[in-house]
C-alpha positions as CSV (number, residue, x, y, z in Angstrom):
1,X,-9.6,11.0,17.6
2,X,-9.0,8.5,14.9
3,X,-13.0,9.2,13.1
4,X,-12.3,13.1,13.2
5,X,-11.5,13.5,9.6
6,X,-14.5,11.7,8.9
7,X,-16.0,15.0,9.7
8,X,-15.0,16.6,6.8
9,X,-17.4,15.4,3.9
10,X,-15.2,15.7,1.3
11,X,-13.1,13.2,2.9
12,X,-15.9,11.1,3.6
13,X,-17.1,10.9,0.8
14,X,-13.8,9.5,-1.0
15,X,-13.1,7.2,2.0
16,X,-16.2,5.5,1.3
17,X,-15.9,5.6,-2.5
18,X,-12.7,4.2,-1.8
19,X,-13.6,1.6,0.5
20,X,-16.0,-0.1,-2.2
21,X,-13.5,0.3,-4.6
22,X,-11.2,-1.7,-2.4
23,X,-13.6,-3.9,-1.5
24,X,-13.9,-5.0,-5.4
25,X,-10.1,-5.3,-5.6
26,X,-9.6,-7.7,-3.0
27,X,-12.0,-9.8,-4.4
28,X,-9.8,-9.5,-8.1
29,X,-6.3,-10.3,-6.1
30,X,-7.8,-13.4,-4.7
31,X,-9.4,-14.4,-7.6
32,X,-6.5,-13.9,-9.2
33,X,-4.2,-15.5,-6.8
34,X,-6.3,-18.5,-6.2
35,X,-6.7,-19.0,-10.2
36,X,-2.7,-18.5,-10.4
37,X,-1.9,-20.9,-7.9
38,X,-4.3,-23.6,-8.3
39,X,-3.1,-23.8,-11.9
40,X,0.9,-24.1,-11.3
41,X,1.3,-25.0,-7.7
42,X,4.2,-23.1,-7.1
43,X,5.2,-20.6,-4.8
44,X,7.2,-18.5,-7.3
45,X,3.6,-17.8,-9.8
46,X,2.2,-16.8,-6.6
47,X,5.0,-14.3,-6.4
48,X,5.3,-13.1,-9.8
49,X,1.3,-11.8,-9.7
50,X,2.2,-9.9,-7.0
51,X,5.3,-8.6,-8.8
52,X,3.2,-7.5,-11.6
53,X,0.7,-5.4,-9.2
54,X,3.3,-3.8,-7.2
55,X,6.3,-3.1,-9.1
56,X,5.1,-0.6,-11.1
57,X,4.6,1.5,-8.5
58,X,8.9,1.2,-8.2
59,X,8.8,2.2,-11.4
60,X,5.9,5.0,-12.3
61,X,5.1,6.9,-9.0
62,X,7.8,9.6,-9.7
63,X,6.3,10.1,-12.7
64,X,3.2,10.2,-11.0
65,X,4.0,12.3,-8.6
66,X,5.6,15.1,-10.4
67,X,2.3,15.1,-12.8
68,X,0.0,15.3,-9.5
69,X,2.4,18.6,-8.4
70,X,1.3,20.2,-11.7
71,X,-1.9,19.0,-13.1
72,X,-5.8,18.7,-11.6
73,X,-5.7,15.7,-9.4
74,X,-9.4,15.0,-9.2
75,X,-9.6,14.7,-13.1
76,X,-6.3,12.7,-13.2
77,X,-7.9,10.0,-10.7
78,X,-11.2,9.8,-12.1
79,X,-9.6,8.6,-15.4
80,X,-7.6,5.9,-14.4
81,X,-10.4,4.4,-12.4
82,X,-11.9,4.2,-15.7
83,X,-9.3,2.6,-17.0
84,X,-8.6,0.0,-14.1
85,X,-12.6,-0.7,-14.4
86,X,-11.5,-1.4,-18.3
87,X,-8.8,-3.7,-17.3
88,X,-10.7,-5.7,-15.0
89,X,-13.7,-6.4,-17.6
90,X,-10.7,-7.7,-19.8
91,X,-10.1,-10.0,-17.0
92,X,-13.6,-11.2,-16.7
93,X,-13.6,-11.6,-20.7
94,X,-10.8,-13.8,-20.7
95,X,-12.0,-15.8,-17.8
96,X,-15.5,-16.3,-19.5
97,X,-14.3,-17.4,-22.8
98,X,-11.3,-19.6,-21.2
99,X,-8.3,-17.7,-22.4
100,X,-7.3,-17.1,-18.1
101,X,-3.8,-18.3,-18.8
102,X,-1.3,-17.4,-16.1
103,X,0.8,-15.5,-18.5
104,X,-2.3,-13.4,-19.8
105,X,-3.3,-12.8,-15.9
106,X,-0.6,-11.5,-15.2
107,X,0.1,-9.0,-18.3
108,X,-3.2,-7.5,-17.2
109,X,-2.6,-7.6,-13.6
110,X,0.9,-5.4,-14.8
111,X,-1.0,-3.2,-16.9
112,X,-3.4,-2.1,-13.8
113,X,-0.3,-1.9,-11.6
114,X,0.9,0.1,-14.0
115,X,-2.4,3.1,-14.2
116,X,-2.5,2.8,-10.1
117,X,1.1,3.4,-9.9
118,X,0.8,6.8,-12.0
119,X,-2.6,7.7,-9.9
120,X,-1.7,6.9,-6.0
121,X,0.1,10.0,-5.5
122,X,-2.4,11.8,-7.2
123,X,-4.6,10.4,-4.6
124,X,-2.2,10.6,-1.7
125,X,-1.3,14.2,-2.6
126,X,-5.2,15.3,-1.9
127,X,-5.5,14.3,1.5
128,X,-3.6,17.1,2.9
129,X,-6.2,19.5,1.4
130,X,-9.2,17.6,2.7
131,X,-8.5,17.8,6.3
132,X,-6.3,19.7,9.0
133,X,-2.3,19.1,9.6
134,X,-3.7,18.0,13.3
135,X,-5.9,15.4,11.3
136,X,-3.1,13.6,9.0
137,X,-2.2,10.4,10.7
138,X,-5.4,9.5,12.1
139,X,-6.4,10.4,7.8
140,X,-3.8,8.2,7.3
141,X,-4.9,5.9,9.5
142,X,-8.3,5.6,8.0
143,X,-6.8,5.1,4.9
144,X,-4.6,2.1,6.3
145,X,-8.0,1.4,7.8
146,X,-10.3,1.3,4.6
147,X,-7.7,-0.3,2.4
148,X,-7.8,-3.3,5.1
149,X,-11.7,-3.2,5.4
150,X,-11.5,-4.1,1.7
151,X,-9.3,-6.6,2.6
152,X,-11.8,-7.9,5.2
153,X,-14.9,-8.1,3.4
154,X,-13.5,-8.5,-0.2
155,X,-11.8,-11.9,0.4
156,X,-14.9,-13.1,2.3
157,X,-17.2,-11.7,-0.8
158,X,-14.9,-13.5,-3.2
159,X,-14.5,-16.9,-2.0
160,X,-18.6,-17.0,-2.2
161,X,-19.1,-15.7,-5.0
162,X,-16.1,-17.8,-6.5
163,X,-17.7,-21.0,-5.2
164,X,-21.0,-20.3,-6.1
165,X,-20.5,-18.9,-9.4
166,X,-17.3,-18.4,-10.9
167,X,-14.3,-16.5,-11.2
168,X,-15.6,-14.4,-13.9
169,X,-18.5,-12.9,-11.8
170,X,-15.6,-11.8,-8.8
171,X,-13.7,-9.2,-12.1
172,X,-17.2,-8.0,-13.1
173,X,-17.9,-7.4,-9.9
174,X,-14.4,-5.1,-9.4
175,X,-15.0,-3.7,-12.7
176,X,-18.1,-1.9,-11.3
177,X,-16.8,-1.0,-7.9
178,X,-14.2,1.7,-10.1
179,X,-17.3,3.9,-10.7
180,X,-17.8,4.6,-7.1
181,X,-14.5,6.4,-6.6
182,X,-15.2,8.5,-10.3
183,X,-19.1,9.4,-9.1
184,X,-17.0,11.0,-5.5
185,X,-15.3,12.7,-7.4
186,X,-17.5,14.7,-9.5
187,X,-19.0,15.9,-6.4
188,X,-16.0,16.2,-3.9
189,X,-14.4,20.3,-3.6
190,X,-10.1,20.1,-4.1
191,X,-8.0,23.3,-3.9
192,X,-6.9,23.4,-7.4
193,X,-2.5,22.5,-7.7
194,X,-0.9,26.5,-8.3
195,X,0.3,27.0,-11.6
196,X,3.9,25.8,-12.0
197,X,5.5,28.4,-13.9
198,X,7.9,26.7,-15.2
199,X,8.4,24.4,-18.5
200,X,11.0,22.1,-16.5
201,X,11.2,18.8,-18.1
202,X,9.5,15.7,-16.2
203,X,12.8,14.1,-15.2
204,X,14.5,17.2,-13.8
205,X,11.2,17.9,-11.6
206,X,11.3,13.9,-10.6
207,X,15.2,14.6,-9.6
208,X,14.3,17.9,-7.9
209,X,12.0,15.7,-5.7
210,X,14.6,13.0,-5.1
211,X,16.8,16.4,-3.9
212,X,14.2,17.4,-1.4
213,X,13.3,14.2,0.0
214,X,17.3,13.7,0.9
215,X,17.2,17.0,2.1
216,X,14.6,16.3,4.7
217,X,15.9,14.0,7.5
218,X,12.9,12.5,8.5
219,X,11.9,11.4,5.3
220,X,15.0,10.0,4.4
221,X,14.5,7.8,7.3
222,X,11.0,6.6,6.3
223,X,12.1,5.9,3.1
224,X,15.1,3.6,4.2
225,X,13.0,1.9,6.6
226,X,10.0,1.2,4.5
227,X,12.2,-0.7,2.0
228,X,13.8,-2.5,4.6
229,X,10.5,-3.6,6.0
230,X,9.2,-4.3,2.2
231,X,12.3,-6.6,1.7
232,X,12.1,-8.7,4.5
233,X,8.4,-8.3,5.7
234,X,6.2,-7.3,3.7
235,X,6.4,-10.2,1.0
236,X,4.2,-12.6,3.1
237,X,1.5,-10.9,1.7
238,X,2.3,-12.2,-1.7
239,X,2.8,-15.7,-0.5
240,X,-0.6,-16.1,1.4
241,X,-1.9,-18.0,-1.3
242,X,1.1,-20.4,-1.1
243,X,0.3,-20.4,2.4
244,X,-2.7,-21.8,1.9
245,X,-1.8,-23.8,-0.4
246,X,0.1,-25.3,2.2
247,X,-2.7,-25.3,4.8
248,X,-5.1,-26.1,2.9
249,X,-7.0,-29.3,1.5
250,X,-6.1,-28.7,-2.9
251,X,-7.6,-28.4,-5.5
252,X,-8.8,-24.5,-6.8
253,X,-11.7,-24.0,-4.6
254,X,-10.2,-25.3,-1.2
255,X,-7.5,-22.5,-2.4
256,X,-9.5,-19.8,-2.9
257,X,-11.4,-20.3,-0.1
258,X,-8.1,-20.8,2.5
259,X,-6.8,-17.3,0.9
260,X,-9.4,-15.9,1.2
261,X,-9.8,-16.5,5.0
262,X,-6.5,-15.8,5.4
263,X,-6.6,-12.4,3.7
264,X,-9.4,-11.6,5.4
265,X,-8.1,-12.6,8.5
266,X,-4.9,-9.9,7.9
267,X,-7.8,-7.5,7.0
268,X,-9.1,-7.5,10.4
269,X,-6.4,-7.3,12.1
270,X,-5.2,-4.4,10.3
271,X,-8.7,-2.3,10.6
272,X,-8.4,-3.0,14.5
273,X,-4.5,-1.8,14.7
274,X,-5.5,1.3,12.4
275,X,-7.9,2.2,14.6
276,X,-6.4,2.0,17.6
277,X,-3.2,4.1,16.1
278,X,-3.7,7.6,16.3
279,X,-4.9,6.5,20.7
280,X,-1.7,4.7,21.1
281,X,0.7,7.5,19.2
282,X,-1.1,10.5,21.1
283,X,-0.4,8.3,24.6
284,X,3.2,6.8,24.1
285,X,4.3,9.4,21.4
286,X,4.6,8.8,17.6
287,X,7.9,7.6,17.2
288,X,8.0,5.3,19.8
289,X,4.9,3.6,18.4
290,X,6.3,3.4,15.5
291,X,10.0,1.8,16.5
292,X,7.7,-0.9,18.7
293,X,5.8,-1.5,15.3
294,X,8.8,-2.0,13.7
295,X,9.9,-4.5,16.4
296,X,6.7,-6.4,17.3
297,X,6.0,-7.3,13.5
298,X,9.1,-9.5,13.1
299,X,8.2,-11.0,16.1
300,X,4.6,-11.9,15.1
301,X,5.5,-13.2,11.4
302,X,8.1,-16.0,13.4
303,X,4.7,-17.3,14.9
304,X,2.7,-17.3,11.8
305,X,5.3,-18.5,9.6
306,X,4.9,-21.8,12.4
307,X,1.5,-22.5,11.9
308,X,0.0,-25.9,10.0
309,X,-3.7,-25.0,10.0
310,X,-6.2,-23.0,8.4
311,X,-7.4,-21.8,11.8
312,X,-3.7,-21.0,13.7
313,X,-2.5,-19.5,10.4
314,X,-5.6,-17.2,10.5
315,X,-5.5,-16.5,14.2
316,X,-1.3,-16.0,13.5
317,X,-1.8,-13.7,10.4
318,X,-4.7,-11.3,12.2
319,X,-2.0,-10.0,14.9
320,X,0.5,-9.6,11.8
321,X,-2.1,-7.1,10.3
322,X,-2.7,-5.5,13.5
323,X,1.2,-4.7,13.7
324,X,2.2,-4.6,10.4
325,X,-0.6,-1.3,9.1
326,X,1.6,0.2,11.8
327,X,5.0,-0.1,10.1
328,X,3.0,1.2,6.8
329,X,0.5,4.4,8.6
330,X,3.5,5.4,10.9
331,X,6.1,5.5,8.1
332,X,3.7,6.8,5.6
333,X,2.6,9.8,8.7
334,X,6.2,10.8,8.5
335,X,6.5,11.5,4.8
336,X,3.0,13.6,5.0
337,X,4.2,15.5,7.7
338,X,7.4,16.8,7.4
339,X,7.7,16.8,3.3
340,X,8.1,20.2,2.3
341,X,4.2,20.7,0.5
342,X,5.4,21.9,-2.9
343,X,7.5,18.8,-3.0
344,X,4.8,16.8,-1.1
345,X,3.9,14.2,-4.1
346,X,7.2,13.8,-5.0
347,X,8.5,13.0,-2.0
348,X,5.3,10.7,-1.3
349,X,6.0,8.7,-5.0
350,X,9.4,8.2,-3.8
351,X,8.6,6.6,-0.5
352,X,5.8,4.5,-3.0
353,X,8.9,3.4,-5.2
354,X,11.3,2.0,-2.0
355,X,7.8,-0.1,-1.5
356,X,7.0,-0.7,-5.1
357,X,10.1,-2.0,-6.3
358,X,12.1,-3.5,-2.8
359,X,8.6,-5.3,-2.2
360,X,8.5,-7.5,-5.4
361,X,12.2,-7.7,-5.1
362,X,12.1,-9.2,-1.9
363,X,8.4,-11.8,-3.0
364,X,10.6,-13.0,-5.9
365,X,13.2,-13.8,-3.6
366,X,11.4,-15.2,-0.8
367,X,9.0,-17.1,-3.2
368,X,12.1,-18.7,-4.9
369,X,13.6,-19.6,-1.6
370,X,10.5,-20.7,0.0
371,X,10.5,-23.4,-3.1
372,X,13.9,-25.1,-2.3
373,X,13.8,-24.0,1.8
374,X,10.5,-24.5,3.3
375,X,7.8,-21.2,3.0
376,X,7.6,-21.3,7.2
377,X,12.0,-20.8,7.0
378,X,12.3,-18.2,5.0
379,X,9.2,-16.0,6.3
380,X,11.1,-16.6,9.9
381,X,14.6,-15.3,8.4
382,X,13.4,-12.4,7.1
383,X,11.5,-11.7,10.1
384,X,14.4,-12.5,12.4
385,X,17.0,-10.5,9.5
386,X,14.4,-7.4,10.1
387,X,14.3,-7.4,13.9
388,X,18.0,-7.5,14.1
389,X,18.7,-4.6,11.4
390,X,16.4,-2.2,13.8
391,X,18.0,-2.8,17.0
392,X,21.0,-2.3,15.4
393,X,19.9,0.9,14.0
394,X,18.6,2.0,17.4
395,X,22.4,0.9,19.1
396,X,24.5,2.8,16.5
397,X,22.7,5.2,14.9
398,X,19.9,6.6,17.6
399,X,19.8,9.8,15.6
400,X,18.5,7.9,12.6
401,X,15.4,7.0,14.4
402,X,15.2,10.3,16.1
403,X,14.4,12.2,13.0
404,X,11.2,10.3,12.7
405,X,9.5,12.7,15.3
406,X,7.5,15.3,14.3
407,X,8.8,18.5,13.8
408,X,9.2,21.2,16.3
409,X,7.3,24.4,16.1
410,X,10.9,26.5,15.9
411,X,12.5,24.0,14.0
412,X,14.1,25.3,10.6
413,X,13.2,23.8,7.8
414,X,15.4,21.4,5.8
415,X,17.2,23.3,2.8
416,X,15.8,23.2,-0.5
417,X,18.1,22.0,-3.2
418,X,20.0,25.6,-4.7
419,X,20.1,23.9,-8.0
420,X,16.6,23.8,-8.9
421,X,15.9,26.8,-10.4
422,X,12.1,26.9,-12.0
423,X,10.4,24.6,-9.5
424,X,7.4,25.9,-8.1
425,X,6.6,27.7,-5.2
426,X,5.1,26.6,-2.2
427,X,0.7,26.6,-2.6
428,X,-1.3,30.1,-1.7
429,X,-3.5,27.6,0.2
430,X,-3.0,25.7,3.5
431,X,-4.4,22.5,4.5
432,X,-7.7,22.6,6.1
């Protein structure tokens, strides 16, 4: 069940384009991690590279998804992977001639945030068409699932290459993996996005999207628990290479190669737990997958945040990926599914911004905590903080987490916004 929409060869085809792609930028955000870190030692640099990939997705995927309900998404995308391949040349320029400073990093690192932000729900929004509605999580699944295998393999590739070459030959080496995604493209068949017929202006069609998302219970839920869940949880994943630094012998290389064993290690475990989730969700039902998720990762970050050695951090941070792509797919599942599908980008950019911008929120935080606290404290507060704001939700507010589920066949659909006069109606075309 969860290889079906690998079936579809349009699908295929941009999973696997995608995959090297990913591949190449998990070797840049180690590289870039590592080179951070070793330079400054402190937990709160770590943090604020991470900031600079994420937060722009906060800040530019309504734009991005109101321009992916109106213009050709497979054009779109191909462009900004040329212009991420651009941005990662700079990198390797500035590491070959020297001029790597943190602060220059990290202005680059913000300015590809920046062009992924405005693309992802482009991207996002043309999965729907490439596979059935019966297909969608385990799609989304696969995409947890090639996102992770990058994270497996690209780590791995980076701390060799790093060691035996430099830091310059792991951004060259991303640079090129952009032009896999842009040759998919020119080949792969999308259902063109109907004509808007309207001239509304980009902020009203970004607040019609807001509207409908609200309007829709179970998104409204997905999007309140995935910026919960990127407050308190998901900022270990921009402290891994203050982790390591922490487990890890010094000096640049020792770094490097301790993150990226431990990003690799989160990279497994998430490919397995992807895998396995479209089984476990057809057994034990969606929902209740997804509340255990929800649950179990808090749990499983309190042991990792314990751990003093490469090898039990590793071992520790392997079941967090296996749990935590669950939080993310399942979450994710619910906004594909019940999002009304001429609103369905919108929608998506605005579960992207409760990640992009509670996510780097919540790294600065816990990176500046970590610095005066201990790292292992605060990872086990937030964990703990997480935990406790779930069962609380599932004591007192049971219909909250009911609205998850999937929609009935008879059930009416939520209300659209009266006051949104101009927006387009819903696509001639159906999912495949």
């Amino acid at each position: 069940m969860s290889l079906r929409p690998l079936r579809s060869r349009d699908f295929s085809l941009l999973w696997s384009a995608g995959l090297v792609s990913g591949i190449g930028t998990w070797m840049q955000t180690v590289a870039v991690g590592a080179l951070v870190t070793a330079r400054t030692g402190q937990a709160a640099w770590t943090a604020l590279v991470a900031v600079a990939a994420f937060l722009p997705i906060g800040l530019l995927a309504p734009v991005g998804g109101a321009l992916a309900d109106r213009h050709d998404r497979r054009r779109w995308l191909a462009v900004a992977n040329l212009v991420e391949a651009a941005l990662a040349t700079l990198l390797a320029v500035l590491s070959a001639t020297g001029r790597a400073s943190p602060g220059a990093v990290t202005l680059v690192v913000l300015a590809t945030g920046s062009v992924a932000a405005l693309s992802f729900p482009f991207y996002q929004a043309i999965i729907p068409d490439l596979v059935g509605a019966d297909e969608l999580l385990a799609a989304s699944s696969l995409g947890m699932a090639q996102y992770n295998m990058g994270r497996v393999v690209g780590p791995a590739l980076a701390g060799v290459v790093i060691a035996a070459t430099s830091f310059t030959v792991a951004f060259a080496i991303n640079a090129a993996s952009f032009l896999a995604v842009v040759a998919a493209l020119a080949v792969i068949r999308v259902p063109a996005v109907p004509a808007a017929g309207d001239d509304d202006a980009l902020l009203r069609r970004i607040v019609a999207g807001a509207r409908a998302a609200r309007a829709e219970p179970g998104c409204r839920a997905a999007i309140a628990l995935i910026a919960v869940a990127a407050f308190l949880a998901s900022p270990f994943i921009a402290l891994v290479p203050a982790k390591a630094d922490l487990v890890s012998s010094g000096g640049a290389k020792a770094v490097a190669g301790a993150t990226a064993a431990l990003t690799t290690a989160q990279g497994v475990g998430a490919v397995i737990g992807a895998l396995a989730i479209a089984s476990l969700a057809a057994r034990f039902g969606r929902r209740r997958l997804l509340v255990f998720y929800l649950l179990a990762t808090p749990a499983s970050l309190c042991a990792y945040a314990t751990t003093t050695s490469v090898a039990t951090a590793v071992a520790a941070l392997a079941v967090v990926g296996a749990l935590y792509i669950g939080v993310l797919s399942g979450l994710s599942t619910v906004v594909l599914i019940r999002a009304p599908v001429q609103f369905r980008a919108r929608v998506l950019s605005l579960y992207f911004v409760a990640l992009g911008t509670i996510y780097p929120l919540g790294a600065l935080v816990q990176g500046a905590v970590a610095d005066r606290v201990g790292l292992g404290w605060t990872t086990a507060g937030a964990a703990v903080m997480l935990a406790a704001i779930v069962l609380a939700i599932a004591a007192l507010r049971p219909g909250f987490l009911q609205a998850l589920d999937d929609p009935l066949p008879a059930e009416t659909p939520a209300p659209m916004p009266a006051d949104m006069p101009g927006d387009p109606a819903p696509p001639a075309f159906q999912p495949r």
